[in-house]
N, C-alpha and C positions, 0 to 999 in steps of 0.2 A: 524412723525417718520416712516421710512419706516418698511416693516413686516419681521419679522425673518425669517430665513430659519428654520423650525422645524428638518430638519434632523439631524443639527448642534448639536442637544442633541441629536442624537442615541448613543448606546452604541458599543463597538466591541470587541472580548474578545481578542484579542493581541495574539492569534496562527498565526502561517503563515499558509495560506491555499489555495488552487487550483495554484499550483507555479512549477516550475519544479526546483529541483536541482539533488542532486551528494550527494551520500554519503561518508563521509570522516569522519576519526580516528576510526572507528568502534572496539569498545570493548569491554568487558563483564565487567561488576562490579553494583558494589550497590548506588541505590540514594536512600539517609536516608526516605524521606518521606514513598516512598513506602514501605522500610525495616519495618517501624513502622505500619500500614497499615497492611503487611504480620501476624506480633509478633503479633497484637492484633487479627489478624482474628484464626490464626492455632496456635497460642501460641509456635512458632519460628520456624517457618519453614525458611530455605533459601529462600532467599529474590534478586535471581543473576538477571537482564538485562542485555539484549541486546543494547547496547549505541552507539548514531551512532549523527553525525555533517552534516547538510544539507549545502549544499553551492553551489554559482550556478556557472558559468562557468568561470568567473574570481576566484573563491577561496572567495567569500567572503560571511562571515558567513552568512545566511537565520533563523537556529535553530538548533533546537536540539531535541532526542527523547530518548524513553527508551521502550523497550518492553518485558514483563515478562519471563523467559526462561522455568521456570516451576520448582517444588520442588526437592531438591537433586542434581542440579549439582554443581561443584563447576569450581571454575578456578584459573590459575597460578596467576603468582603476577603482570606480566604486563597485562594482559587482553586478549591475544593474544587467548588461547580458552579454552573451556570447556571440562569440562569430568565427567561421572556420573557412579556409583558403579557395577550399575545391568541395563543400557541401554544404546546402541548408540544413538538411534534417541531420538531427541524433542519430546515431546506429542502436537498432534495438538492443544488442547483447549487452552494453553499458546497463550500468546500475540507471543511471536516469532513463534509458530507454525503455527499460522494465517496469519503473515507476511511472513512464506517459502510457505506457500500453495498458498497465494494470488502472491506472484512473479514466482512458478513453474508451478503450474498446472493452475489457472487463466489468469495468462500474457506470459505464454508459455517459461519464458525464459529460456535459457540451464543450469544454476548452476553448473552443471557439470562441464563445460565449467573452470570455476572461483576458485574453489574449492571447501572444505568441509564446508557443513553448525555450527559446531563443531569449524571452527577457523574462527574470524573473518574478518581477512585480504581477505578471500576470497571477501566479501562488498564493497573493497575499489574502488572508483572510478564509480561505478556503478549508471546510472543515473535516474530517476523516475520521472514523474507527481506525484505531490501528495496532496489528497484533505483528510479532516477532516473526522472523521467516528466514528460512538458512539460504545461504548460497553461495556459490563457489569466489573463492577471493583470488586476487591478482597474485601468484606465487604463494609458497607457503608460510603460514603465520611462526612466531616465535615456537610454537610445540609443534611443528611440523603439519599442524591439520590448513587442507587448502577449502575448509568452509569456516564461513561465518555467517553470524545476524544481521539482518537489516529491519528495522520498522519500515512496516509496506501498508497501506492504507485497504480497509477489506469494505467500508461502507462510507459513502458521500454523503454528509451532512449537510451541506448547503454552506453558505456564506454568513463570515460575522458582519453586520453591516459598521457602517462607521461610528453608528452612535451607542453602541457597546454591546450585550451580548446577544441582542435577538437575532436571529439567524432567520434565512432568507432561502428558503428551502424553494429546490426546484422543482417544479411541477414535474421535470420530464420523470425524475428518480421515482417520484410514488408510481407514475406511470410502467415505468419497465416493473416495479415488483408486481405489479396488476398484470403485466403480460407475462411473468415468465408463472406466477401461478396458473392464469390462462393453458397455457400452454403443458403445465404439468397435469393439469387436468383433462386434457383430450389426449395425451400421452397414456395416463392412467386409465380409460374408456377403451384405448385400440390394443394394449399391451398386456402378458401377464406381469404376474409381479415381480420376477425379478428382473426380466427385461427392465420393464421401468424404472426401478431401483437403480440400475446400473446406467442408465440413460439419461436418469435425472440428475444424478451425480455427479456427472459429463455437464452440464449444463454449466454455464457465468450466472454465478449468483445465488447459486444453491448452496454453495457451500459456506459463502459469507453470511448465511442466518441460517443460525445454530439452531432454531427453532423450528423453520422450514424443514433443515437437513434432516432433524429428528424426526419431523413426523414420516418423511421420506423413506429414510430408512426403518422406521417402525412397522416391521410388516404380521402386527396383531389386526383385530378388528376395528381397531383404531385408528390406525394406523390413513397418511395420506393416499397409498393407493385401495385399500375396503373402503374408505369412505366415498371414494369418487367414483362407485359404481354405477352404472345404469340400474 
């Protein structure tokens, strides 16, 4: 009898993950799980997300996601956007707050540009890499652990436009990866090696190209800091 493949029994937890898509239908509302989750941790606080449909360049569906908005907002009846009593902005510690800091100020991209973080149509059509990411959950889950996954966006793809899948790429994104290589490069010139290893590592954006990081940390002759010798 010939021998089995043992990986044939690994297990896989059925998230999509390291994929690129497109966010599509983005809108505020409630998934009961979490709502129940929220009632039993703070005894009823609002329970709103952020709700968004991954889908990749032909439109077809990948997943789906939900990211906590934070207590006290609320929204209209289509989902279209939020508003809260006594603030404009998100508080960063929210799942959604995480997710504007990681797409603004980590992946550089303009928001602006798109609209108000507040409605979510501004989301629509906007493209991402996106890989798994742990973090801490509201109370703890049915097996007592107080972490979980979220898909978090690691690269900006640009925009699907409206007449279907050509994407509409920002000039600023090529730009920042032009500068932050710049910049690993006179880093590499003033530093020894493992200063810069450890320095560059530190950097936004380094870590999101897997290609970049390897040559980074590759400290052969080959390697990103030997080659950027004087």
């Amino acid at each position: 009898m010939p021998k089995v493949d043992e990986s044939a029994w690994d297990l896989e937890s059925g998230l999509i993950n390291d994929v690129d898509g497109y966010i599509s239908n983005p809108r505020f509302g409630v998934k009961e799980e979490y709502a129940q989750a929220v009632v039993a941790q703070t005894g009823g606080s609002t329970a709103l997300m952020f709700l968004i449909d991954i889908v990749d360049e032909d439109g077809e569906l990948l997943g789906s996601q939900g990211y906590s908005v934070g207590s006290g907002w609320e929204t209209d009846d289509d989902g279209s956007l939020i508003a809260h009593p006594t603030r404009k902005n998100v508080v960063e510690s929210s799942m959604y707050g995480r997710f504007q800091k990681r797409v603004l100020k980590e992946l550089g991209v303009p928001m602006a540009d798109y609209g108000l973080p507040t409605e979510a149509s501004t989301w629509e059509g906007l493209g991402f890499h996106w890989m798994q990411e742990e973090h801490k959950t509201v109370g703890p889950r049915a097996d007592g652990s107080t972490v979980a996954t979220s898909l978090m966006p690691t690269e900006f793809l640009g925009k699907l436009s409206k007449k279907g899948a050509k994407k509409e790429v920002k000039k600023q994104t090529k730009k920042q990866a032009n500068d932050i290589v710049e910049k690993l490069v006179t880093m590499a010139q003033s530093m020894d090696k493992k200063d810069f290893q450890r320095a560059a590592l530190n950097i936004p954006g380094v870590i999101d190209d897997p290609e970049l990081m390897e040559q980074v940390i590759d400290g052969t002759d080959d390697g990103f800091w030997a080659t950027h010798q004087e």
